[in-house]
C-alpha positions in Angstrom: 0.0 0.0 0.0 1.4 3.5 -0.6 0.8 6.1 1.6 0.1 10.1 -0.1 0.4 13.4 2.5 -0.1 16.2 0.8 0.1 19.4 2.5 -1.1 17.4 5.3 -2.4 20.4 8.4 -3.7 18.9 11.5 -4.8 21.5 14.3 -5.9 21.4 17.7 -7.2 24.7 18.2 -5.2 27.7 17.7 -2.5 25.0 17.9 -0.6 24.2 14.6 0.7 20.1 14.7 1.2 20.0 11.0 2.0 22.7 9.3 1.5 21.5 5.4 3.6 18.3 5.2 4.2 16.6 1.9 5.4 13.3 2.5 4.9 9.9 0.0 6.0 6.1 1.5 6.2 4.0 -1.5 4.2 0.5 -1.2 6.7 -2.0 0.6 8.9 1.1 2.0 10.0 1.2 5.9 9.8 5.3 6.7 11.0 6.0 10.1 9.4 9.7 11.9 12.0 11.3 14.2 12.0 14.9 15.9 11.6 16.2 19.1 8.4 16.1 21.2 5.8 18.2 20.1 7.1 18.0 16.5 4.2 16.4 15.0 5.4 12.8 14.5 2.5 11.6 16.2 0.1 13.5 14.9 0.7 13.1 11.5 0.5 9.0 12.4 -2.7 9.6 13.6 -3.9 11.0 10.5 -3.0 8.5 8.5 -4.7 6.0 10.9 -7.6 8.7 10.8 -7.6 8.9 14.5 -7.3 12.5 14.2 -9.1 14.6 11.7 -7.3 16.7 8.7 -7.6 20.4 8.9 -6.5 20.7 5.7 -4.1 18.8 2.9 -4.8 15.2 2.1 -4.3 11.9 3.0 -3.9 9.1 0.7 -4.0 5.5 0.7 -3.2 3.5 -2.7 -4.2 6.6 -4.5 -7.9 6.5 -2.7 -8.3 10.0 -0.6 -9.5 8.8 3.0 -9.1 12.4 4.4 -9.4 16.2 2.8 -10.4 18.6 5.2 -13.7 17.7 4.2 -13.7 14.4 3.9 -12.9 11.4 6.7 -13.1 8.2 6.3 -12.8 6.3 9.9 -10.4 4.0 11.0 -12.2 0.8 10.5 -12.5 1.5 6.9 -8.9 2.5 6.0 -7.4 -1.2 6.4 -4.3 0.4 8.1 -3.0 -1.3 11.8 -1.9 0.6 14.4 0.3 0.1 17.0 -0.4 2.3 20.0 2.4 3.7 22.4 -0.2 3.1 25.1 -0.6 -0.9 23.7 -4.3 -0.4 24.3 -5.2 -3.9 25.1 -8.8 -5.2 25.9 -8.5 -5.6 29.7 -11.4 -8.5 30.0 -9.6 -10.6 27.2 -6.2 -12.9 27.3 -3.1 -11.7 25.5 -4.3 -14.8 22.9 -7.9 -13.4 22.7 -6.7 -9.9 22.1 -4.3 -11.1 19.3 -7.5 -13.4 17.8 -9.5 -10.1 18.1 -9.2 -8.8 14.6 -9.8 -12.8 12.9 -13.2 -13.6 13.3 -13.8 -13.8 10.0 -11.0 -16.6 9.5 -12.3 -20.5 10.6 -11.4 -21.5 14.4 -8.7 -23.7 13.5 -6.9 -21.0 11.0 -7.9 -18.5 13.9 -6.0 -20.4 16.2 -3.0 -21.4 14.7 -2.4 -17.8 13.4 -2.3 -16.7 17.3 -0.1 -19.7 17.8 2.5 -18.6 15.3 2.3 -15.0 16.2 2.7 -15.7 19.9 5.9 -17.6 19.3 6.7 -14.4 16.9 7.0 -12.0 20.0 8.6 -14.3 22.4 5.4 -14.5 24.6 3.8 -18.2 23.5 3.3 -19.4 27.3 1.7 -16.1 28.1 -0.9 -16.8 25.7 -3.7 -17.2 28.9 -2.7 -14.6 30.8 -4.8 -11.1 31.2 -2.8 -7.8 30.3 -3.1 -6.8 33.9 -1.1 -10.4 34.5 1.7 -8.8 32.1 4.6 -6.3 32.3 4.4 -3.1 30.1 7.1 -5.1 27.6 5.0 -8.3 27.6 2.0 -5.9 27.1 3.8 -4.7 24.0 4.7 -7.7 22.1 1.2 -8.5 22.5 -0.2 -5.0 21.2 2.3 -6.0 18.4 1.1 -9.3 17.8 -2.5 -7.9 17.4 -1.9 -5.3 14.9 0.3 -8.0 12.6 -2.5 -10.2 13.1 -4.8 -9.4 10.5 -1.9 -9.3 7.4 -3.1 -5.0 7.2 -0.9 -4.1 3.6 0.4 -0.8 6.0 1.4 -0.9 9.6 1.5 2.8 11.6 3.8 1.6 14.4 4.3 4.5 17.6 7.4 3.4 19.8 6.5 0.1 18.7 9.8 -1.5 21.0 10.5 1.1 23.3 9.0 -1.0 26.7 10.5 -4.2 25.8 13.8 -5.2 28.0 17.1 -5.2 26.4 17.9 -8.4 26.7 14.5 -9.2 24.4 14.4 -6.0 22.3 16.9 -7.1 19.4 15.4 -10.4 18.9 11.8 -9.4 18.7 12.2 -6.3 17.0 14.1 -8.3 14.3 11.7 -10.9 13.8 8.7 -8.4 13.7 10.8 -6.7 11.0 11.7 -9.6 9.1 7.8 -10.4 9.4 6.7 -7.5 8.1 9.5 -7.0 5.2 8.9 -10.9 4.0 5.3 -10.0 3.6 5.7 -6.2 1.5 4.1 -4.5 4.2 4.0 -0.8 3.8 5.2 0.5 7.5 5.7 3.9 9.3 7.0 4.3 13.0 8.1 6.5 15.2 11.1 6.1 17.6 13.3 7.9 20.2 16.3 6.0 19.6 18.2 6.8 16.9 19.7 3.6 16.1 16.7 1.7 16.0 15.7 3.8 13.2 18.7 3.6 11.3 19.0 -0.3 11.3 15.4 -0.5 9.8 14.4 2.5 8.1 14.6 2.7 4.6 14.0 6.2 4.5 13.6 9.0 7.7 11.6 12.2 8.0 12.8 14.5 10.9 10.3 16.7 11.9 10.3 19.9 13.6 7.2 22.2 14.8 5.3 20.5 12.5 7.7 21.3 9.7 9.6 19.0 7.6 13.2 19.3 7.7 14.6 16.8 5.6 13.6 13.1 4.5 16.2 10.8 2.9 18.0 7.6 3.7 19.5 7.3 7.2 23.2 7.2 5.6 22.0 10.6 4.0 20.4 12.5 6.8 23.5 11.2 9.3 26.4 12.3 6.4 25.1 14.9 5.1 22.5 17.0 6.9 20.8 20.3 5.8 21.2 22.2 8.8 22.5 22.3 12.2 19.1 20.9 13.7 19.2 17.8 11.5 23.3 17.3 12.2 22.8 17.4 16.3 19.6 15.4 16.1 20.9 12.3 14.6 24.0 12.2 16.6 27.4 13.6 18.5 28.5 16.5 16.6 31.1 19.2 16.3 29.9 22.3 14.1 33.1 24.0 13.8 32.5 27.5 12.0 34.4 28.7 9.1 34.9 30.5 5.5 34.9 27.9 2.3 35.8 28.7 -0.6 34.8 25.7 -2.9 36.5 22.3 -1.7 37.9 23.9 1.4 37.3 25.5 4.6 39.6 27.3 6.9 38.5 26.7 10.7 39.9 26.9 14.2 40.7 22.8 13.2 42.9 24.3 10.3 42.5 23.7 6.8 39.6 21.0 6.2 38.9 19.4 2.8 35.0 19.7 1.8 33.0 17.2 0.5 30.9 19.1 -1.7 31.2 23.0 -3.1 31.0 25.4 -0.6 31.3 29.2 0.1 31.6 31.6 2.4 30.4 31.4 6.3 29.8 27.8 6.9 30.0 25.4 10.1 31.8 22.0 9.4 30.2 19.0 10.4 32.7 17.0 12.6 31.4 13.9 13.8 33.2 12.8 17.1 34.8 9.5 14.9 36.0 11.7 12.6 39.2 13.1 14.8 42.0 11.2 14.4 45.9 11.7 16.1 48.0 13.9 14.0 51.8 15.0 14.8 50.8 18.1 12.7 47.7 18.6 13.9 46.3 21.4 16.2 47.1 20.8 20.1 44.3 20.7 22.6 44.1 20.0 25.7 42.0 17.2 27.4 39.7 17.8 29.9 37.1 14.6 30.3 37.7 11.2 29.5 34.8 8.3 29.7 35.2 4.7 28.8 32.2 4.1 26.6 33.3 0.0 25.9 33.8 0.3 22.5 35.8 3.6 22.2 37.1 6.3 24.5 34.8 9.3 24.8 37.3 12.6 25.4 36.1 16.3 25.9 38.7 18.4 24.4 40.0 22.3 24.5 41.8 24.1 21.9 44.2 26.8 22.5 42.0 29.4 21.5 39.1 28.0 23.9 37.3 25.7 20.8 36.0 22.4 22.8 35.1 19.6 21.0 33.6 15.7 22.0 36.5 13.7 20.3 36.1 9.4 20.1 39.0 7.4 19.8 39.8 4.4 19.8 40.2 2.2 23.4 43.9 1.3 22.9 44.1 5.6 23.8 45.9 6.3 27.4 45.0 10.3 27.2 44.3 11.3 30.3 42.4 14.9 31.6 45.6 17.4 31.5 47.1 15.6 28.2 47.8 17.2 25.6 47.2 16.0 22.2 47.6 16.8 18.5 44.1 16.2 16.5 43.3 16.4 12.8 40.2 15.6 11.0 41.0 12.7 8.7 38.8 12.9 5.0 36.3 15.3 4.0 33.5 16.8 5.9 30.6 18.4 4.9 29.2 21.8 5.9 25.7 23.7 6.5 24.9 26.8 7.0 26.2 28.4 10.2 23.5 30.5 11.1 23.9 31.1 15.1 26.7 28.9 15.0 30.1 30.6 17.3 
């Protein structure tokens, strides 16, 4: 199923959520929503589910307008699941009744051995009599999950769909839900607070800002090459390091840094921590913080002229706070504008 906003506005009051988004998820695509709270991620999932009524714009499903400003079609009609953040589970019914909610049209036996398979999906099979008061929020999740992959909807509208399940579980039934889902075509958009989540099974993300889009691409795209400032610091550690380019280069308080595109004039250089590498001829700074972070060293830095920067390397590094070190950036970086940037 593909999935149309067009200068999608949803209000509450004098309060704008969506503020004209345009936004298409091909048939079979994985679109991840990020921004901050209050951005309109959630809103603009609602929409589509048609819990929450269009001010203006449209919605469309498969080409077929289910909302217009004018027009709503309800949520029973749009053949769209929906996984709430709340898991919304029917209280008098067992985590296997809730799941065979949605299948009364299929034979008891097929009824059955759907719940079977999809209880086993989510880790939860000898839960399958329990009530969801009986459960913990992450066992009340995989079976909110469960339910909405249980009647094979073309599109899924997933909110936090993992975020309560443990650790120790969250990989493993995140990755069978996903491989579920992907084996099967299914048309998905989610939203999610952790950044990595999103990049491992997004195809594309659409960061969101007061209601505002602020750029939509693949996760490799959005993390390496941003638009602005916003969209660099959202998706991860960052250094924006002001300067003047002047086409493939950029002079900066790092020194002289190669570009990755064409660029001129007052930029900020996009520095992920990773990035910095030790360099005899590099520019001295001084280290002030050091955390052991398993997998690298996390250092806070100070340049001579009072520049800090977050700097990772590697775990083999002994710098200590008081060291002094000689940092370069190693290949080329890429810039936005640097608009409030010092």
């Amino acid at each position: 199923m593909k999935l149309t906003l067009e200068q999608l506005r949803v209000c509450y009051g004098e309060t704008v959520a969506l503020a004209g988004l345009d936004l298409e998820v091909a048939s079979g695509e994985w679109l991840g929503l990020l921004g901050p709270s209050g951005s309109g991620k959630t809103s603009a999932l609602r929409a589509i589910a048609g819990f929450e009524r269009a001010s203006g714009g449209r919605v469309l499903l498969d080409d077929d307008v289910v909302a217009d400003g004018r027009t709503h079609r309800p949520p029973e009609r749009r053949g769209v699941g929906f996984v709430f953040q709340e898991f919304a589970l029917f209280p008098h019914l067992s985590a296997a009744q809730n799941i065979a909610f949605g299948l009364r049209h299929l034979p008891k036996d097929a009824r059955a051995a759907r719940v079977k398979r999809l209880l086993a999906r989510v880790e939860m099979a000898e839960y399958a009599d329990r009530a969801p008061s009986a459960l913990s929020g992450g066992q009340q999740q995989r079976i909110a999950l469960a339910r909405a992959l249980a009647p094979d909807p073309p599109a899924l509208l997933m909110d936090e769909p993992f975020g309560s399940l443990d650790p120790a579980l969250r990989g493993l039934v995140r990755e069978r839900v996903v491989e579920a889902l992907r084996a099967g075509g299914r048309t998905v958009v989610f939203i999610s607070h952790d950044i990595h989540e999103a990049f491992a099974i997004a195809d594309r993300i659409a960061l969101l800002r007061d209601g505002v889009l602020q750029q939509i691409g693949a996760p490799e795209e959005l993390y390496g090459r941003p638009t602005s400032a916003f969209v660099a610091g959202f998706l991860g550690p960052v250094n924006l390091i002001p300067g003047d380019a002047a086409g493939q280069r950029m002079s900066t308080a790092l020194g002289d840094l190669r570009l990755a595109h064409e660029a001129r004039g007052p930029r900020a250089a996009v520095v992920r921590p990773h990035m910095f590498a030790i360099d005899p001829g590099g520019v001295a700074v001084t280290v002030e913080r050091r955390v052991f972070r398993g997998d690298r060293v996390e250092l806070a830095v100070r340049s001579g002229s009072g520049a800090a920067w977050q700097v990772d390397l590697p775990t083999s590094s002994d710098a200590r706070p008081g060291d002094t070190l000689r940092l370069a950036v190693a290949g080329a970086v890429w810039t936005v504008p640097s608009d409030g940037i010092v």
